[in-house]
C-alpha positions in Angstrom: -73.3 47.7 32.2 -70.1 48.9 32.1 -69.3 47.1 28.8 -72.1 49.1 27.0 -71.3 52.2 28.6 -67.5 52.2 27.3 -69.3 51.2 24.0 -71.3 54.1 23.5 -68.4 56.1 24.7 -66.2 55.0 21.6 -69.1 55.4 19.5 -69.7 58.9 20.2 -65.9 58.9 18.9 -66.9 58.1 15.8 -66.9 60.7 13.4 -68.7 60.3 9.1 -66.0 59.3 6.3 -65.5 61.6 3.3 -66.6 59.1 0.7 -63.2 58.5 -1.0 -62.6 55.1 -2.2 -60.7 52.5 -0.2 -56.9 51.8 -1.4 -56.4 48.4 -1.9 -53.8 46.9 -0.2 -50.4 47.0 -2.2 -47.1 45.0 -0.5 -45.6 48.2 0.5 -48.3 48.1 2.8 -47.0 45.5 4.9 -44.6 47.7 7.2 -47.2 50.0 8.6 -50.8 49.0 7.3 -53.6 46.4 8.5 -57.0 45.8 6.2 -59.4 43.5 7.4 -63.1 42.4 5.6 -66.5 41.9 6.9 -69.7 40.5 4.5 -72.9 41.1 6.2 -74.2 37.9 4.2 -75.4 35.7 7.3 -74.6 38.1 9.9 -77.3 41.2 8.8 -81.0 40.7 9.6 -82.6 43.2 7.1 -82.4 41.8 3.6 -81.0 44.8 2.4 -77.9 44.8 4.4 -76.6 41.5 3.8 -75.1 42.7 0.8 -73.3 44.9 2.3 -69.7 44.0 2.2 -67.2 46.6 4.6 -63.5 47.1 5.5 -61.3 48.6 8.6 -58.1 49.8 7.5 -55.7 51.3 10.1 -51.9 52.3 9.6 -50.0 51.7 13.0 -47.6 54.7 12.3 -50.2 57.0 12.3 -49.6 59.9 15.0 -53.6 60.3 15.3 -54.5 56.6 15.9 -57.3 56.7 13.5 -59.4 53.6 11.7 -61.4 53.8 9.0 -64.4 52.0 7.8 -65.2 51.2 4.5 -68.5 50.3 2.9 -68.5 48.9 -0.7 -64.9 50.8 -1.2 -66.3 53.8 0.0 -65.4 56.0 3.6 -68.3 55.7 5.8 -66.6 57.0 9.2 -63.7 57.3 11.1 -62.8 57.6 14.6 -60.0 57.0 17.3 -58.4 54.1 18.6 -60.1 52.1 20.2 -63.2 52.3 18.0 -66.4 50.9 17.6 -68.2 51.3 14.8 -72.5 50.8 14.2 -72.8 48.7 12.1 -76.6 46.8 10.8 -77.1 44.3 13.9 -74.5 45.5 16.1 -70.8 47.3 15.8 -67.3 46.7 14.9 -64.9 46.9 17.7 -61.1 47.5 16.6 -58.3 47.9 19.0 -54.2 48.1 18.7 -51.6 47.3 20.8 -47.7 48.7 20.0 -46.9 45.7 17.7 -50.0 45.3 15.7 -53.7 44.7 15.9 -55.4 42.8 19.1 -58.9 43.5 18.3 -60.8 43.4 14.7 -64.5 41.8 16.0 -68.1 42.0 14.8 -70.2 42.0 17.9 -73.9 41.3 17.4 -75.9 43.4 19.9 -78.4 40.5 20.5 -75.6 38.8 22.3 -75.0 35.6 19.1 -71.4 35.2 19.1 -68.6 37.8 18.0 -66.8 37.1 14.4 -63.5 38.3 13.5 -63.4 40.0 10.5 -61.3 38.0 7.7 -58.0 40.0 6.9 -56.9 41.2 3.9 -55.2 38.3 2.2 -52.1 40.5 1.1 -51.8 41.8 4.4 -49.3 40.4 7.0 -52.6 38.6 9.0 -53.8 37.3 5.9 -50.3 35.1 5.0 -50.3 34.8 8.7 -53.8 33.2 8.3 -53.1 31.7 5.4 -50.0 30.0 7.0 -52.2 28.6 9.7 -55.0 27.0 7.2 -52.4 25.2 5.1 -49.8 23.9 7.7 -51.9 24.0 11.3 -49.7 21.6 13.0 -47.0 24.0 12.5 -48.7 27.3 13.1 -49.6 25.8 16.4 -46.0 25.4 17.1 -44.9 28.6 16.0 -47.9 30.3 18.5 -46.6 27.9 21.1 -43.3 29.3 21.0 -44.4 33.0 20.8 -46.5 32.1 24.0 -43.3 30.6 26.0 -40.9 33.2 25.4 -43.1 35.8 26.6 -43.6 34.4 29.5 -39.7 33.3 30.1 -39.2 37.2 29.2 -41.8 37.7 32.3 -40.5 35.7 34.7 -36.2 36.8 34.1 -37.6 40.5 33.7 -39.8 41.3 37.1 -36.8 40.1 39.3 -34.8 42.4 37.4 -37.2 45.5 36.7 -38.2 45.2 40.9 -34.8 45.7 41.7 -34.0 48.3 39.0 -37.3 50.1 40.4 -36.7 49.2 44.6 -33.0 51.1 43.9 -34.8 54.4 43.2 -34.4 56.4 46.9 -38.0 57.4 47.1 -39.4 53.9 46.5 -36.6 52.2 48.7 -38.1 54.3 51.3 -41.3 53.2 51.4 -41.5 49.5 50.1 -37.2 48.6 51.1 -34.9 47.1 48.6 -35.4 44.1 46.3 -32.4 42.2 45.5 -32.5 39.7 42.6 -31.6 36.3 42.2 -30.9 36.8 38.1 -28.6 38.7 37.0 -28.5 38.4 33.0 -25.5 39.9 30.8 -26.7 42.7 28.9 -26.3 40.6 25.6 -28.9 38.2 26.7 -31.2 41.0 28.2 -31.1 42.3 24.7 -31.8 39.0 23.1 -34.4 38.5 25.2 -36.2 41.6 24.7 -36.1 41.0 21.0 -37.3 37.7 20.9 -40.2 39.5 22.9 -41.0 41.7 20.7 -41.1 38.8 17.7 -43.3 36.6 19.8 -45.3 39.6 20.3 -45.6 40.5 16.4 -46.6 36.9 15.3 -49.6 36.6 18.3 -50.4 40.3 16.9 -50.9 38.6 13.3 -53.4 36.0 15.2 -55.2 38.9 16.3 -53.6 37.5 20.2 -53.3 39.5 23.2 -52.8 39.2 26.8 -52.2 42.6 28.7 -49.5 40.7 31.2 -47.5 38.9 28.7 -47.8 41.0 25.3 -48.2 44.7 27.2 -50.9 47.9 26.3 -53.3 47.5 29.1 -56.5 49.1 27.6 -56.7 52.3 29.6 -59.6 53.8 27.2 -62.7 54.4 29.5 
């Protein structure tokens, strides 16, 4: 209930596309732009719309958080992050999280399961994906990784961050004092918030998120 009202909330969002033609995706791209595909083929249950073939393109260094859909090259609509856009047989949900995309998902609305949409294959989640088909063994690995050192970044950062926060007068006053047990140099703070953010950007490329370990609670309601 709640699902479906948030829904038609970030519908109402969505507001109809110009009609210029969709850019294709060039490797400058690959610093600020996602692109991501969907066919209807399979999906649509009107014969007419499962030739229809669309695309979400966002840019994360846009100021206005806007996605756009595409349909046959050609803006449809546009709306706000998070979006979700009608679609024939249900809606395209897109979401984004500081270091890249967390959520690019057809959702049927008679409940059949979601599909992700297939990214762009010059895009960053397209080698990503790419990557993965070809060497899986290794691309588990790497995700592996990415998953550990977040939450090694979680576990040395709340002892720090409660004591940081507990040495603030007001909060000391009502909660006390928090001293912690880890104390890290500020060379390997810094190391480990980079390797964060890394491991953050490569489960971004996977279309992986977690609000705990990777950040960007969804506050849209």
């Amino acid at each position: 209930m709640f699902a479906g009202w948030r829904r038609r909330r970030r519908q109402n969002k969505v507001k109809p596309g110009d009609g210029h033609h969709l850019r294709p995706f060039r490797w400058w791209h690959l610093a600020h732009r996602s692109l991501f595909h969907l066919r209807m083929e399979g999906v649509a249950a009107e014969p007419q719309d499962r030739r229809r073939v669309y695309a979400v393109s966002l840019s994360h260094f846009d100021l206005d958080e806007k996605v756009h859909l595409y349909c046959h090259g050609r803006h449809e609509a546009e709306s706000t992050l998070p979006a979700a856009f009608p679609v024939p047989g249900g809606h395209i949900e897109v979401a984004a999280s500081t270091f890249g995309v967390k959520r690019m998902h057809y959702v049927p609305q008679d409940g059949s399961p979601e599909r992700q949409l297939t990214p762009d294959a010059d895009s960053n989640e397209g080698y990503r994906a790419r990557f993965a088909a070809r060497h899986p063994l290794a691309s588990r690995m790497i995700g592996f990784v990415s998953l550990v050192v977040l939450v090694v970044a979680l576990l040395l950062g709340i002892p720090q961050l409660l004591e940081e926060l507990t040495s603030i007068e007001d909060v000391a006053d009502v909660v006390g004092t928090f001293s912690s047990p880890l104390h890290l140099p500020a060379w390997a703070n810094t190391a480990l918030i980079v390797a964060a953010a890394l491991a953050s950007f490569e489960r971004a490329l996977r279309l992986r998120h977690n609000w705990l370990l990777d950040g960007d609670m969804d506050l849209d309601f």
